[in-house]
N, C-alpha and C positions, 0 to 999 in steps of 0.2 A: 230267792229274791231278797230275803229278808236280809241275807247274811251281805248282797252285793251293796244292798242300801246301809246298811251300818259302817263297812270297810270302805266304801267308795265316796262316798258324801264327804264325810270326814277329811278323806283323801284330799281330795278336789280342794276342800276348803282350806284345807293346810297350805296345799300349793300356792294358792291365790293368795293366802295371807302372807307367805312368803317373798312373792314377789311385789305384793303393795307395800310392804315394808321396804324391801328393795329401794322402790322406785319412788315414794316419798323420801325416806332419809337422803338418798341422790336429789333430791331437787332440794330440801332444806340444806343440804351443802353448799348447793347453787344459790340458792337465796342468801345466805349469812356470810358468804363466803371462807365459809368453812375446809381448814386443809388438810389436816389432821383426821384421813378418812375412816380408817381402822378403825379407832379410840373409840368416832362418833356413833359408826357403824356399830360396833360391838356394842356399846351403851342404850343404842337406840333400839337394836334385835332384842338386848337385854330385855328393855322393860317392858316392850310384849311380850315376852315369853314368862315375864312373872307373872302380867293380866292375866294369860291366858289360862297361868297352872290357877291362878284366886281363882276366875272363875266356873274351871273343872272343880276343885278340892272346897270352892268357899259354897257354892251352890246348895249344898244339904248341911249344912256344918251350923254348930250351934254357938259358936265362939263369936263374940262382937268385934273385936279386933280383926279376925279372916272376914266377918260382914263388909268392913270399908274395903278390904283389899278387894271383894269380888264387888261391892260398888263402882268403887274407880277402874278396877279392870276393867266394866260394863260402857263408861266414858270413853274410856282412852278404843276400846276396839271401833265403836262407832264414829269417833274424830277419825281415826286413820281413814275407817273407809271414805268418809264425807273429804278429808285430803287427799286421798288418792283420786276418787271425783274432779274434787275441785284442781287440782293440779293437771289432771288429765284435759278440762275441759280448756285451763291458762293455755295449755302445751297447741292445743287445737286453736286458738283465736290467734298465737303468736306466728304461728304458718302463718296466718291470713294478713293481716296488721302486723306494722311492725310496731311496737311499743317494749320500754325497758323490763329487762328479765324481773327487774323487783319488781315493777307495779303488777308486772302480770301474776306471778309466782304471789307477792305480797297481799294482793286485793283479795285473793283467793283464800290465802290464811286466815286472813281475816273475818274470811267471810264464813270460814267455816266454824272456827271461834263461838260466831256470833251465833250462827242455827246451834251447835251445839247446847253451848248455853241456854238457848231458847226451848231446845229438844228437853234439858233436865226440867226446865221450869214448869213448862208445860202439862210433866209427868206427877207436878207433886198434890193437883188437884184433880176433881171428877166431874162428871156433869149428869144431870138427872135428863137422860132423853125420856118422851115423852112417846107414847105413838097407841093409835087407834086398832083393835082386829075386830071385825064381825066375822062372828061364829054362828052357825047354823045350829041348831037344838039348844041354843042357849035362850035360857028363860029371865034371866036378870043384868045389868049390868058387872063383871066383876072386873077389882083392879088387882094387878099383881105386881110385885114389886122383883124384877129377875135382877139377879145382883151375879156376875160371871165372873173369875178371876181376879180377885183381889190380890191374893200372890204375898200373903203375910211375910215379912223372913226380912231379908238386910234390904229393903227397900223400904219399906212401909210396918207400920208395926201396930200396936193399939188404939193411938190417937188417931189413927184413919181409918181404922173401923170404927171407931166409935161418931165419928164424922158421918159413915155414911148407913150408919145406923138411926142417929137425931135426922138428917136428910129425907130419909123413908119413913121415921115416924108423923111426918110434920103434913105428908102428902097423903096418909091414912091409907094406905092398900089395906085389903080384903086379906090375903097372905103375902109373906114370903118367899123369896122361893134361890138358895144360894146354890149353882150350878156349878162348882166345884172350881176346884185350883185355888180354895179360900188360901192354902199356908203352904209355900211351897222351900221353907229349912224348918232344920228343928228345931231354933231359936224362938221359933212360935210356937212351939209343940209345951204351952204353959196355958194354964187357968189366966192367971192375968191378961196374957194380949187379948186370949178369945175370950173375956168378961163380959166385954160392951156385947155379944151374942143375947143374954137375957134381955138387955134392955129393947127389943122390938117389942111394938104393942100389938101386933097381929101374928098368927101360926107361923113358924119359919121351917120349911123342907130343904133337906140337904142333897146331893148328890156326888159321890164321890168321882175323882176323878186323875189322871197321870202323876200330877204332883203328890197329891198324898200319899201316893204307893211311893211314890219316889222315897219319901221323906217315911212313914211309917201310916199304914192306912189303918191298920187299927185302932193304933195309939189318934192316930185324928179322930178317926170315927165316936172313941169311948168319950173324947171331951167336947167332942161336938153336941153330943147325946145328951152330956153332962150339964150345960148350956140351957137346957128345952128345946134345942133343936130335931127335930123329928128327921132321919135317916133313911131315906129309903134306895133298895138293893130289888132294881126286877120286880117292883112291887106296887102298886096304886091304892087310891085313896080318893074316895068320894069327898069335894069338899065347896060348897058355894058354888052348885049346882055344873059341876065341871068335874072330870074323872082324872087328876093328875098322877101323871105314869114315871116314874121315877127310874132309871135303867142307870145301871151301871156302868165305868165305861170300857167299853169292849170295841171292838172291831164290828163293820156292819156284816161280813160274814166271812168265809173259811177261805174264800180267792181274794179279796180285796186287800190291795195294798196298801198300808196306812204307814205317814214318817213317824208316828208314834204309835207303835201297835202297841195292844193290851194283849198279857200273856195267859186272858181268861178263857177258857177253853170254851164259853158261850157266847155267841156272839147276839148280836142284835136279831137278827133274824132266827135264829134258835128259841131267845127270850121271850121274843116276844109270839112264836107258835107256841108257847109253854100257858100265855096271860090269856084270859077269858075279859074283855072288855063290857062297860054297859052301851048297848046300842041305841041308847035313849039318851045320852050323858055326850057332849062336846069332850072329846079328847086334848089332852094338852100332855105331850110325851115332854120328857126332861131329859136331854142325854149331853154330856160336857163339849164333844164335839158333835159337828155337823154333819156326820157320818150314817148311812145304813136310812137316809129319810127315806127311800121308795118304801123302803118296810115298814119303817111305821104309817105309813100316808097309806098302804094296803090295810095295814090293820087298822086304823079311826075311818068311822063313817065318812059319807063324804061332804065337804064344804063344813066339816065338823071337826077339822082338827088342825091343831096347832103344835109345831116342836121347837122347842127352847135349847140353845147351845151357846156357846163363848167361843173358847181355846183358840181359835184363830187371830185372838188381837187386832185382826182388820191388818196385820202386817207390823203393826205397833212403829218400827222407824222406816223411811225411806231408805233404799228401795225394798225393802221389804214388804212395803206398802203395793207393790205394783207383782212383785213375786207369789203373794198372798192372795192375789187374782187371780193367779194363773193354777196356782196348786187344789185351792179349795171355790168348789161348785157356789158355794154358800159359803161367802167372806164377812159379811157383814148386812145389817141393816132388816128388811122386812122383805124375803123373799116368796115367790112360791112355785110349787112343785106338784105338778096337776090339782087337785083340789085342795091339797095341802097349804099351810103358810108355815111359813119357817122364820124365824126370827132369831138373828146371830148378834150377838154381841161383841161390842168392842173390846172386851172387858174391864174392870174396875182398878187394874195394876196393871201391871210389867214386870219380866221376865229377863233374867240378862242383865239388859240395859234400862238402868232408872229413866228411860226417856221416850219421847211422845213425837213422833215428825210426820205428820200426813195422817195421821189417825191419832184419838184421845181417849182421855180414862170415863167409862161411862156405866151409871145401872140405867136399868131401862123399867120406865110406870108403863106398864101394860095395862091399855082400860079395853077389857072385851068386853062388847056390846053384843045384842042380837041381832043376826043377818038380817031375819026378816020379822 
């Protein structure tokens, strides 16, 4: 299964970009009246196929010059799709009305222009969501500060950590708490971008997660550590009357199917029959995805536990936003799963594409309260 989802996904998505290339560069001939097909065709195939190599080879790459080329590769793939869209939808109202090939074909360019643009803008700030959990065996109020995919590297770099470092200090959480995909090239793999890491005024836990392996999971690990950020691997911590469970990221167990599997031979359900929990203590599991939660909502008491995730971006652009519904159980927001609550975040960056359309960049102030 693994091997037909690596070879066929890919597949698929080739074809498809194939033929939206196709079938936009044919209507911009239409609209410009362009006659000169070959030349334009060729030029036009050209420059995604350059996008496409920046954003295979610029992805982990530590060179600032491959950084813009996988930037604007990250633009230009998301404009095609939003013009293949929008031309498709010109193509659909011109059957119905008749109106001129340019207004129809033109309005649409324009229009997609404009969300584009709007899509980058959108991406270059975050937002501090706010949201309430009562927990059961919980004895005080605590606040946590979950911070999910920032995605350090050619998108975002020191000054936006450190942005949403003064952000969280100013709201005063209790801990903490960075749920991985902090740095996802190695252009961040340096003391300076992760510097602004000291400056939190409360305990910060880590958890790693796909990106860092990507990139180098050690080498993040050793400088994250390096920071005062505390690491945890499968492992918990008593802290502000709450037992925070820190799990690596793995698959939730040995059948389940994941579009990013992890090649750790322990899964979530293995882990966590290995972890002896306090049954007196409100659980709060950490895992990067939203993955394997029956198991841990079996292991936390009940009306007693809480699991923290990102990795799903809520879909990050249109329609990815609407595909990100249908792939993951737990897309975003404050869910729950028999006595469990689950809580996914949008995350703090993006991935790919510098950009934001139906969903935005967010940490989330967690204030748990007591149930009863």
């Amino acid at each position: 299964m693994k091997t037909l989802l690596g070879i066929g996904i890919p597949a698929v998505l080739l074809i498809l970009a194939a033929l939206s290339i196709w079938y936009v560069e044919t209507m911009l001939m239409a609209l410009f009246g362009i006659r000169r097909t070959l030349i334009f065709r060729l030029m036009f195939a050209g420059m995604y196929v350059v996008a496409l190599a920046a954003l295979i080879v610029g992805d982990k790459s530590a060179n600032e010059i491959m950084g813009r080329f996988y930037w604007t590769g990250g633009v230009l793939w998301i404009f095609l799709v939003y013009l293949t869209l929008g031309f498709i939808a010109s193509d659909l109202i011109m059957t119905m009305v008749k109106i001129p090939l340019v207004w129809g074909y033109g309005v649409s360019l324009g229009a997609v222009v404009i969300v584009t643009l709007w899509g980058v803008l959108a991406a270059r700030d975050f937002v501090v969501s706010e949201t309430e959990i009562g927990l059961n065996q919980l004895k005080a109020p605590v606040t946590i500060m979950h911070i999910s995919d920032v995605h350090l590297g050619h998108h975002r770099g020191r000054d936006y950590l450190q942005r949403i470092v003064q952000a969280t200090n100013v709201r005063h959480p209790d801990l903490v708490i960075i749920n991985g995909d902090l740095l996802d090239a190695k252009i961040a793999l340096n003391e300076k971008v992760l510097d602004p890491l000291t400056g939190f005024n409360a305990p910060v836990y880590f958890t790693g997660r796909n990106h860092e392996k990507y990139v180098n999971q050690n080498r993040s690990e050793v400088l994250v550590s390096a920071m005062g950020v505390h690491v945890l691997r499968n492992e918990s911590v008593k802290i502000h009357g709450i037992e925070l469970v820190g799990l690596r990221y793995m698959k939730a167990d040995d059948k389940t199917v994941d579009l990013h599997p992890s090649d750790d031979k322990e899964t979530i359900k293995s882990a966590l029959e290995e972890m002896t929990l306090d049954p007196t203590l409100p659980s709060v599991f950490v895992h990067h995805s939203p993955a394997g939660v029956n198991y841990m909502s079996e292991k936390g008491a009940s009306l007693a536990s809480l699991v923290l995730s990102g990795h799903t971006h809520a879909g990050q652009v249109f329609p990815g936003t609407i595909l990100s519904r249908l792939f993951f159980d737990f897309n975003s927001g404050l869910k729950k799963f028999d006595d469990t609550q689950v809580l996914v975040s949008q995350g703090a960056g993006t991935f790919l594409t510098p950009m934001r359309s139906g969903s935005r960049n967010e940490i989330n102030l967690l204030r748990l309260v007591p149930l009863n």
